[in-house]
Structures are given as structure tokens and as C-alpha cells.
N, C-alpha and C positions, 0 to 999 in steps of 0.2 A: 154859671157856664163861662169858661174860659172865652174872653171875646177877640183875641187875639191870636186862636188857632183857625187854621183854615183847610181847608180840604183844594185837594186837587184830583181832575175830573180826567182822566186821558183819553184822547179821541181821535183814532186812525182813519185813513180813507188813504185807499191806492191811486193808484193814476187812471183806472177806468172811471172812477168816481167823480176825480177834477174835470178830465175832461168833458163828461156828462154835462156838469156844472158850466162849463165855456162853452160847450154851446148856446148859451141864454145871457152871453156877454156879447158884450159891440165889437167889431172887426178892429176896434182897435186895442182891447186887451185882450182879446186873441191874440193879438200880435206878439205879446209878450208873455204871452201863456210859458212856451220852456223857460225862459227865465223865471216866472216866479215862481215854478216849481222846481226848481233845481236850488231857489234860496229857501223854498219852504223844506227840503229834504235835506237838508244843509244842521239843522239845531232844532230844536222843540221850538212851535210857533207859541207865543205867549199873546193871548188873546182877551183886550184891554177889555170887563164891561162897560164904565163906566164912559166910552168911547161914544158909546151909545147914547140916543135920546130915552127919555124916561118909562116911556111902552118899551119900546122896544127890550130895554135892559133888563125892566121886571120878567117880561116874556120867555128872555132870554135862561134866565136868574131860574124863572121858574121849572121852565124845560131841563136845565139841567142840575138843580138841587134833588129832582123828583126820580132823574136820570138816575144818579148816584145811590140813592134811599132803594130806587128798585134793583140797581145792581146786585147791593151788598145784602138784600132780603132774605136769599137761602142761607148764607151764614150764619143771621140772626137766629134762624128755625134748629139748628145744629143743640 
């Protein structure tokens, strides 16, 4: 297996969704909720795993390896 190809995963949410999301942040990034959605709608967010602590990243890793496999499943069926 090639171990140097990688997959990319694309993951949308509107602005009902963010905000949803700010509501369960502190009054003070609410504050600054428009701006960092106006820089996230701005270019594709690239989002670091390994950013991450060690649960969390496998968690993360796993959620969305599992994501992608279920995506592309009907195709496989074809």
C-alpha cells in the first residue's frame, strides 16, 4: 500500500449550524463569532489532527476514516 497517498474528507455546515454551535461558547467568543466566520467562508479550513491530544485524535481519526468508507459504500456495490 502506497503510504504516502492520502485521502481528503469534505465537511460543510451553514451558518444555522455555527451558530447552534456558539451557543455553548462563553460571551466572549461570541464576541467574535462574525469574524471567524467570515475568515472560515473566506478559503477551505484545513484542520490539523495531530493538533490534537492522543484520544482525542484517534477518536477523531476514527469518526472520520469510518465517515469516508461509509460514504463511498454504494459505489463499491455498482
Amino acid at each position: 500500500m502506497e503510504e504516502k497517498q492520502k485521502v481528503q474528507v469534505v465537511f460543510e455546515f451553514d451558518r444555522e449550524d455555527f451558530e447552534s454551535i456558539m451557543t455553548l461558547k462563553s460571551p466572549e467568543e461570541k464576541e467574535t463569532a462574525e469574524e471567524v466566520w467570515n475568515a472560515m467562508v473566506k478559503e477551505p479550513v484545513v484542520v490539523k489532527v495531530d493538533s490534537l491530544d492522543e484520544r482525542d485524535r484517534y477518536d477523531v481519526k476514527v469518526i472520520m476514516v469510518s465517515w469516508a468508507m461509509y460514504a463511498i459504500a454504494d459505489r463499491l456495490e455498482e
